[in-house]
Structures are given as C-alpha cells and as structure tokens.
C-alpha positions in Angstrom: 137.3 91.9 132.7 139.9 93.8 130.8 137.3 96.9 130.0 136.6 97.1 133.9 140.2 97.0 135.1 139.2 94.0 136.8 142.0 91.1 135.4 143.5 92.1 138.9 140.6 92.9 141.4 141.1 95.4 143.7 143.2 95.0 147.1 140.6 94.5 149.6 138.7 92.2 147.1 141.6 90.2 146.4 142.0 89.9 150.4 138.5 88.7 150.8 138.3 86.5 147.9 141.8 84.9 148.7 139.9 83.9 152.4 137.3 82.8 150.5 139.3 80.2 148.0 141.5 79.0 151.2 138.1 78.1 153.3 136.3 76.5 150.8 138.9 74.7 149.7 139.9 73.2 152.9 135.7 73.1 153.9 135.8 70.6 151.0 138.2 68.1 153.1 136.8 68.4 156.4 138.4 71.5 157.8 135.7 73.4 160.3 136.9 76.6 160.2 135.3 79.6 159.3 136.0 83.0 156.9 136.0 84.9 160.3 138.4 82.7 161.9 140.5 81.9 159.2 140.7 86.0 158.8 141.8 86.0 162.4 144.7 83.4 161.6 145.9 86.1 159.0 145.7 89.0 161.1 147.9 86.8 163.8 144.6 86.7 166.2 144.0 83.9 169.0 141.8 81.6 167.2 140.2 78.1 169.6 139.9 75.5 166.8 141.1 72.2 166.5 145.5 72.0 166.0 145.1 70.1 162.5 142.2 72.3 161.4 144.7 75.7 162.3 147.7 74.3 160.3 145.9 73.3 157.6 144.9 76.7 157.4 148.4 78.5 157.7 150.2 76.2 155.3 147.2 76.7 152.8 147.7 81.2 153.2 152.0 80.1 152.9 151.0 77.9 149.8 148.6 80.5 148.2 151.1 83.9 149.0 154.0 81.7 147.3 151.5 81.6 143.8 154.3 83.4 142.0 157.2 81.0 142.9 155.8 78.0 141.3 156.3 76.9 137.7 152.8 75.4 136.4 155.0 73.1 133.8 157.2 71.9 136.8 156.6 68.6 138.4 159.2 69.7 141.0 157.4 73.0 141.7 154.4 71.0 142.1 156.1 68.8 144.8 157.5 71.5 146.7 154.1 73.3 146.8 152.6 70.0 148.2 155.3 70.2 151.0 154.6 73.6 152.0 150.5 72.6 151.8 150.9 69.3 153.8 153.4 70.2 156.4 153.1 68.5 159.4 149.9 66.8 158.1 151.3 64.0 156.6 154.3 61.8 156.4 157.1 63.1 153.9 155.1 66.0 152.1 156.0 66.9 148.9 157.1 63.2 148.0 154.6 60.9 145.6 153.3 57.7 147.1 154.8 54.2 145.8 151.7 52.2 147.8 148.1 51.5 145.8 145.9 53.7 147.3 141.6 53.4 147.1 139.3 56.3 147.8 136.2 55.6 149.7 133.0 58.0 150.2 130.8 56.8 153.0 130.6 52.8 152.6 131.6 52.9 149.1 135.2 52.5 147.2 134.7 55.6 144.7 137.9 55.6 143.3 141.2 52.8 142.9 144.3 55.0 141.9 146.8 54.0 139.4 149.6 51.8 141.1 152.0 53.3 143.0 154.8 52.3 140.4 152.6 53.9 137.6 152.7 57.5 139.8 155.6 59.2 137.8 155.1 58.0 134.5 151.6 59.1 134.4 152.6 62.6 135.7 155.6 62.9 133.6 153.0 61.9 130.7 150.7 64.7 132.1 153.0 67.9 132.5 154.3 66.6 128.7 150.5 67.5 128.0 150.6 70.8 130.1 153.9 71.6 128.5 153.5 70.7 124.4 149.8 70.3 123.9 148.3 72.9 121.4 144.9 72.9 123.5 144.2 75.9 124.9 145.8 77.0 128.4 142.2 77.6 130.0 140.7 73.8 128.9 144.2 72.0 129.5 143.9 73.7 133.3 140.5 71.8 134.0 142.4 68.4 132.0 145.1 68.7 134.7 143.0 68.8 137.3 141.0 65.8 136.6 144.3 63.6 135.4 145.3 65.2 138.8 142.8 63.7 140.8 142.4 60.2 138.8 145.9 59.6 139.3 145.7 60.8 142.9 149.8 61.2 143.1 150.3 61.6 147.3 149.2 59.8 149.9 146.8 63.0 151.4 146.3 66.3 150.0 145.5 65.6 146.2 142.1 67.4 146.8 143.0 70.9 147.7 147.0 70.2 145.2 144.3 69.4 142.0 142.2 72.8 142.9 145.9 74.7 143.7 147.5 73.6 140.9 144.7 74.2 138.2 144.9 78.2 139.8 148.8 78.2 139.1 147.6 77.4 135.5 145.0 79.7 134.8 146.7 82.6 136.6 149.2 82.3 133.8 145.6 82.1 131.5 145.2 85.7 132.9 145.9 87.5 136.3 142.4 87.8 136.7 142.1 83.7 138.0 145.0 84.5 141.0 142.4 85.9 143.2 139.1 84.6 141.5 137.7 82.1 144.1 136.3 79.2 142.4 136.7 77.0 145.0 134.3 78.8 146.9 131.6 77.7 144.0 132.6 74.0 143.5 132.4 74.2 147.4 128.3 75.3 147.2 128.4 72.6 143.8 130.2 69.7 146.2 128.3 66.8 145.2 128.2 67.8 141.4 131.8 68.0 141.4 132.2 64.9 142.5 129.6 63.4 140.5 132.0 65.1 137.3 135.0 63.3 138.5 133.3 60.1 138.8 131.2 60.2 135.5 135.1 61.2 133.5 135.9 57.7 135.5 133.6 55.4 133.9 133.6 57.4 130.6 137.7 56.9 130.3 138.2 60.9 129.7 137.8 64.1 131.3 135.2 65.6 129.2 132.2 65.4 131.3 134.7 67.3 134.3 136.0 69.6 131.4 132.4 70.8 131.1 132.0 71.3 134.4 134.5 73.2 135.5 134.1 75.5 132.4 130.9 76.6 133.8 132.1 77.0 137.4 134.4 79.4 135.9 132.0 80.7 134.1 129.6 81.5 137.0 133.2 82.5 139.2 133.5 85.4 136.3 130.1 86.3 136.3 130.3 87.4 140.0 133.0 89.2 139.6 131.6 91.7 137.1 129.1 92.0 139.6 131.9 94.0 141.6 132.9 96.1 139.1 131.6 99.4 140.6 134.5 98.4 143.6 136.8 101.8 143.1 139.9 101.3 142.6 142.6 103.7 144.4 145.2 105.2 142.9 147.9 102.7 144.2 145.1 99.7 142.1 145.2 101.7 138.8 149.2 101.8 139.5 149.8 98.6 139.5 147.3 97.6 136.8 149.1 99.8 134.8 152.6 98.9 135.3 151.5 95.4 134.3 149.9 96.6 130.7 152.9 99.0 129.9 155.8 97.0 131.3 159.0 99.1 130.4 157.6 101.2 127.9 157.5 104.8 128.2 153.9 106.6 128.1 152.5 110.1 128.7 149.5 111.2 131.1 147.1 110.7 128.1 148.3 107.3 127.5 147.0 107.1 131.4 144.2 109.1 130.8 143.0 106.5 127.9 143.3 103.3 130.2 141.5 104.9 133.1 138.2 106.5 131.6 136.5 107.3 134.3 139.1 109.9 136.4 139.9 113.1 135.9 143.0 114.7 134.6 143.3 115.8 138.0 143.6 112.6 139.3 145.8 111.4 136.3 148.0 114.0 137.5 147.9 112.8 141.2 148.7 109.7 140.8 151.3 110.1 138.6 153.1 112.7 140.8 152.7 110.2 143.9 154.0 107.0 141.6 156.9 109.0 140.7 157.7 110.9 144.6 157.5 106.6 146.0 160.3 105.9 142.8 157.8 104.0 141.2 157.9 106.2 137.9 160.8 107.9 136.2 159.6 111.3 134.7 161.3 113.0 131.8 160.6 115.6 129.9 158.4 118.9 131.0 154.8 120.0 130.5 153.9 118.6 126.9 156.4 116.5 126.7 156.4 114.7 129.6 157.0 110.7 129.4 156.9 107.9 132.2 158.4 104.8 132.5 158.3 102.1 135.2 161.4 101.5 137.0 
C-alpha cells in the first residue's frame, strides 16, 4: 500500500468507496437503498425512498465525515458517535440500555445479551483492553468488534456502531482503512459473518470472528491494489505528502524520491501550485531550495 501511494486512496475513490461502506453497512440491517440513491442523498438530490431508510442514510454520511472527531479509546466518543448514527431512529441515542435484551433471527433467539446492569462494566473492561493491551492494534480492532456485538451495549444500532467503531480503530492502524470498505465484503460474506459471531458465542472467545475478519480485510486490501493504476493528481500526491513529512523541511528531490513515476516537471508544478494556494513555504533559491508545510 505504502509503495503505491495508496494508504490514502485517491479522491474520487475514497468518494466511491465511502458510498460503498455506508450502503452495505446499512443493507446489512434492512436499509433498501441503493449506491445510486444514497449518491443522490450526498449530492442533495430528491431521492423517493422510505423516511427511516433516508435518515438512516444521512446520519450514517454525518457519522462517517466526523471519523476524525472520535477517540477510538473513548467510551464517551463512542456514545456520541451512536447519537449522531441513531438520531431520530431510536429512543435516547447515544445512551446504553439498562433492560435485558435477546436477538432473534427468523424464529430463533441467536443471541441473549449480557444484563443491562452488566452494560458498563463490560465496556469499561473492553476499552481497558483497547487502551493497555500489548496485542496488536489491527487484531484488538476485530476483538472489539466481537466484545462489541456480544455485549450488544444500545437498544438498536450495535450492528452498523461494532462495524463503525472497529474503522475508527484501524484507521489509526493506518490511513489506508478510513476509506477501505470492508463492510461492502462482509455484506457479500452475510451469513458467514454471522455464522463467526455465533461460533465465538458457543466457543466463549472471539477467535473464530478474529479469523474471520482478518481475511475480510485481507481480501478488502487485495482489491485495493487492484486500483493502483488510479492516477493520482497533484492535489493527491499533496496531501500524501504532507502526511509522510509533517513539519519537516524537504527539497524537490526529497519529492522527486516519494513520487517515482513523474517527472521533474511535474515535481516542479506541483510544488509551485502547493506553495501559490499557501500550502508550502519556500526558502532558499535554485539549489537550495527547501519546503515545509505550513
């Protein structure tokens, strides 16, 4: 990912795959729109679709543009997200439930959460793990989201919070996972996911849902190699590279290095325009020349 300058994808993909993680994840509780209507939505279009189905969609595009605002080791971040996700759907969003709760698929109970008095411990207990743990940040992410889901914290919504909240996690994994659309795979993989839930139930841990989502994951990084011939514009590289240098100062080779595959030409273009929109500051002349983000 790093070699292809694809740890942030470009623009227009991140656009389309962001549409993509918002409609599968909500296809995955019931919602019936689609990527065309839910682009509509976006671009403020006139869209004839049921009122819950349309505001499940908004708040999930307000919820997923707000990524950057929530602290993955927060339980109160995670609260507020659910409030922005569920308003207007439920009852007091963003509060946990103090009622026992049972999850039924068809005919059958699949699931009987935790009491309701039990709700707070076990997620203090869980962002302890999140927080201190010395596993590693991409495996604690998938233990999250199953401890998530068995503990099934809020009366609605715990679905689509697990599947945010494991993104917040990972994006701080790498950037690469903020606009990766994995939902859009366990949506095609439905039935297996919940088969990996349910099999982590009766085994007592989350290793058989660890394993799973590792290869969704997998297969979600896998496709976006796929796209690595995408080109990026000058604005992408930009941005990419503000990110890898952060305040330190660097020269048009330095830029030259990280971008293989442009010219000195276009070095030099993009440059000039990053500095004319007060992106850069430029010292030094000819030889000598140094950049540095502002």
């Amino acid at each position: 990912m790093n070699a292809v300058h694809l740890y942030k994808p470009p623009a227009e993909l991140r656009k389309k795959n962001r549409i993509k993680t918002i409609q599968s994840s909500l296809e995955i509780e019931g919602n019936t729109l689609s990527i065309e209507q839910i682009t509509a939505i976006i671009e403020n279009k006139r869209v004839i679709a049921p009122k819950r189905d349309i505001l499940e969609v908004k708040n999930a595009i307000r919820v997923y543009n707000r990524l950057q605002e929530f602290d993955l080791y927060s339980f109160k971040s995670l609260c507020r997200a659910h409030k922005i996700l569920m308003e207007g759907l439920v009852e007091n969003p963003g509060t946990i439930r103090s009622k026992s709760v049972g999850i039924i698929k068809g005919n059958v109970l699949a699931h009987v959460a935790p009491p309701g008095k039990m709700v707070k411990p076990l997620l203090n207990n869980l962002f302890h793990y999140l927080k201190k743990d010395t596993d590693l940040l991409l495996i604690k992410s998938c233990v999250f989201h199953y401890e998530f889901e068995f503990i099934h914290p809020f009366i609605d919504g715990n679905g689509r919070m697990g599947r945010l909240w494991q993104t917040v996690i990972l994006k701080k994994y790498s950037p690469v996972f903020e606009f990766l659309p994995i939902e859009s795979l366990i949506k095609e993989k439905q039935v297996d996911y919940y088969k990996a839930l349910s099999k982590s139930d009766k085994a007592g841990n989350s290793t058989s849902f660890v394993e799973f989502m590792l290869e969704i994951i997998n297969e979600a990084l896998k496709e976006l190699l796929k796209t690595k011939r995408i080109n990026l514009t000058s604005s992408d590289r930009i941005i990419l590279f503000k990110e890898k240098m952060e305040s330190k100062s660097f020269s048009r080779l330095d830029y030259l290095r990280n971008f293989k595959d442009i010219s000195s030409a276009t070095a030099s273009r993009d440059l000039k325009e990053a500095v004319k929109n007060a992106v850069l500051k430029k010292t030094g002349d000819k030889r000598t020349t140094q950049y540095k983000f502002k």
